[in-house]
VEXDREN-2710 file (C-alpha; in Angstrom, 1 decimal):
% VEXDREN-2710
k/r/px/py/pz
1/UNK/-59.0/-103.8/141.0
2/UNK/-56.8/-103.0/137.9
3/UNK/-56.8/-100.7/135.5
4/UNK/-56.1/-102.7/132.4
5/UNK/-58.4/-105.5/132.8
6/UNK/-60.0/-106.9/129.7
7/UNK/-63.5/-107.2/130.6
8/UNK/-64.9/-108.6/127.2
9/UNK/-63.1/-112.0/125.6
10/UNK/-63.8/-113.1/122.5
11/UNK/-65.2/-115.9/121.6
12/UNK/-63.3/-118.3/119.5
13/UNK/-63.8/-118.5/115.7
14/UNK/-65.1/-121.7/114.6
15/UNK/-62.9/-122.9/111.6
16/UNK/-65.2/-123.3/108.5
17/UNK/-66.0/-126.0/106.8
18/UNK/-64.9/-127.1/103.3
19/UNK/-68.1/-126.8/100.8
20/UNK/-68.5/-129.7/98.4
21/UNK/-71.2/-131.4/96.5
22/UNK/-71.2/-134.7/98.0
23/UNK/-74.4/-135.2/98.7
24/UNK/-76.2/-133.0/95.6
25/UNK/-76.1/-134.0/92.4
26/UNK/-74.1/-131.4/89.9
27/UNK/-75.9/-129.0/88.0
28/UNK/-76.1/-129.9/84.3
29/UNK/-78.2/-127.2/82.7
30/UNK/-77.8/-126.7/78.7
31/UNK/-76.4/-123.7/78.1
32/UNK/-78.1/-123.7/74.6
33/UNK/-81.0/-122.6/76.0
34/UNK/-79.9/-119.3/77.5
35/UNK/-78.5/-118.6/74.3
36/UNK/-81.6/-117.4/72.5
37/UNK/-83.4/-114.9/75.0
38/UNK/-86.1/-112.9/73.8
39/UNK/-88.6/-110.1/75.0
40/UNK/-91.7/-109.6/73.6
41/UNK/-93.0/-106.1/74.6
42/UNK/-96.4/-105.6/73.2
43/UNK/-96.0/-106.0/69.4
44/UNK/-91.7/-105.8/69.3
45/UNK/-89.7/-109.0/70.2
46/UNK/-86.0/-107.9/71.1
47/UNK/-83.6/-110.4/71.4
48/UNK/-80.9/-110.5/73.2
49/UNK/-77.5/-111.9/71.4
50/UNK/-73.7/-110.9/71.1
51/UNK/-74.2/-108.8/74.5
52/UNK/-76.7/-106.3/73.2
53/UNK/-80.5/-106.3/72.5
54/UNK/-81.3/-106.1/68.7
55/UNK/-85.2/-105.8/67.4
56/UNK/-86.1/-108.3/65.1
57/UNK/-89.5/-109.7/63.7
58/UNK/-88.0/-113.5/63.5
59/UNK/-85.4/-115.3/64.9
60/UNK/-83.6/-115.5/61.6
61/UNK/-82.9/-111.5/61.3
62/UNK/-80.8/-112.0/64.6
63/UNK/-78.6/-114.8/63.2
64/UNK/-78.4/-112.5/60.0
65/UNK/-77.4/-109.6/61.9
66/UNK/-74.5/-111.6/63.8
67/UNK/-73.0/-112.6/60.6
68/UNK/-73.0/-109.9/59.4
69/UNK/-71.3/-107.9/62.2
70/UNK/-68.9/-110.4/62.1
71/UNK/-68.1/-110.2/58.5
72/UNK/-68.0/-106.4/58.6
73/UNK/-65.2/-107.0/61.8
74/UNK/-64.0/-109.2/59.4
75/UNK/-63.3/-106.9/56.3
76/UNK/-62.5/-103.9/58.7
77/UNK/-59.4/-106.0/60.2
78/UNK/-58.4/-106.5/56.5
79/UNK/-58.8/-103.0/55.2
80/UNK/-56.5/-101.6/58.7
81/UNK/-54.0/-104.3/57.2
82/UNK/-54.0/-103.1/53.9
83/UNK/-53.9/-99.8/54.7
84/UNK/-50.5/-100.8/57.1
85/UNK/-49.3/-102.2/54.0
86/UNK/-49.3/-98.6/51.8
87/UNK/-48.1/-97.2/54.5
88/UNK/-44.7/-99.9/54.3
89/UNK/-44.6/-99.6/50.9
90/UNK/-44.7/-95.7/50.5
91/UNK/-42.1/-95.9/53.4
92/UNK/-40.0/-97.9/51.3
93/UNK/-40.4/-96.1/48.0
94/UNK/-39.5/-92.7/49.7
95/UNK/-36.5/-94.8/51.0
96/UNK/-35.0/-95.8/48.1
97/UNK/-36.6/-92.4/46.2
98/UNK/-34.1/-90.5/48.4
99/UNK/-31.0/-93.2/47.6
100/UNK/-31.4/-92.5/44.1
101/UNK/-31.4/-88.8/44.7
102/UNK/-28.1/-88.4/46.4
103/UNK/-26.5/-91.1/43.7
104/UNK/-27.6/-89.1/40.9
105/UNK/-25.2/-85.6/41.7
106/UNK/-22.2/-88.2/42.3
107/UNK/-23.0/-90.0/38.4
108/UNK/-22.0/-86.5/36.7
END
């Protein structure tokens, strides 16, 4: 008897098969209406939109609230670029502040 003998072979793995809808028909669910989900938790509906729950007594206050987030996102992208802009322009003002200093000694 030897030593080394493998007492246990596996079994072979049966190759898998390819899945595919053939035979089902394809899901066609509107989106639309997962969209607009609410909770309603004794007398406060939450709704759930942009990725985060928000309290509102009607469905308006949530569309009202999304505008207005994305406005504020808006006007706070456009205040950073202004700001980027004083910053330029007091860059360049000290710039040329300093080239007129060191012409000035040269004049007289």
């Amino acid at each position: 008897m030897p030593l080394f003998n493998k007492k246990f072979e596996s079994k072979p793995i049966p190759v898998r098969q390819g899945r595919c809808n053939t035979g089902h028909p394809v899901a066609t669910e509107d989106l639309d209406d997962f969209r607009q989900i609410s909770l309603t938790l004794g007398n406060k509906e939450l709704r759930f939109a942009d990725g985060i729950w928000m309290h509102s007594s009607r469905k308006g206050d949530v569309d009202d609230m999304l505008r207005l987030n994305r406005k504020f996102r808006a006007l706070e992208e456009e205040n950073n670029m202004c700001n980027l802009k004083i910053e330029v322009m007091l860059d360049l003002l000290a710039e040329h502040a300093t080239e007129l200093n060191e012409l000035k000694p040269k004049e007289k």
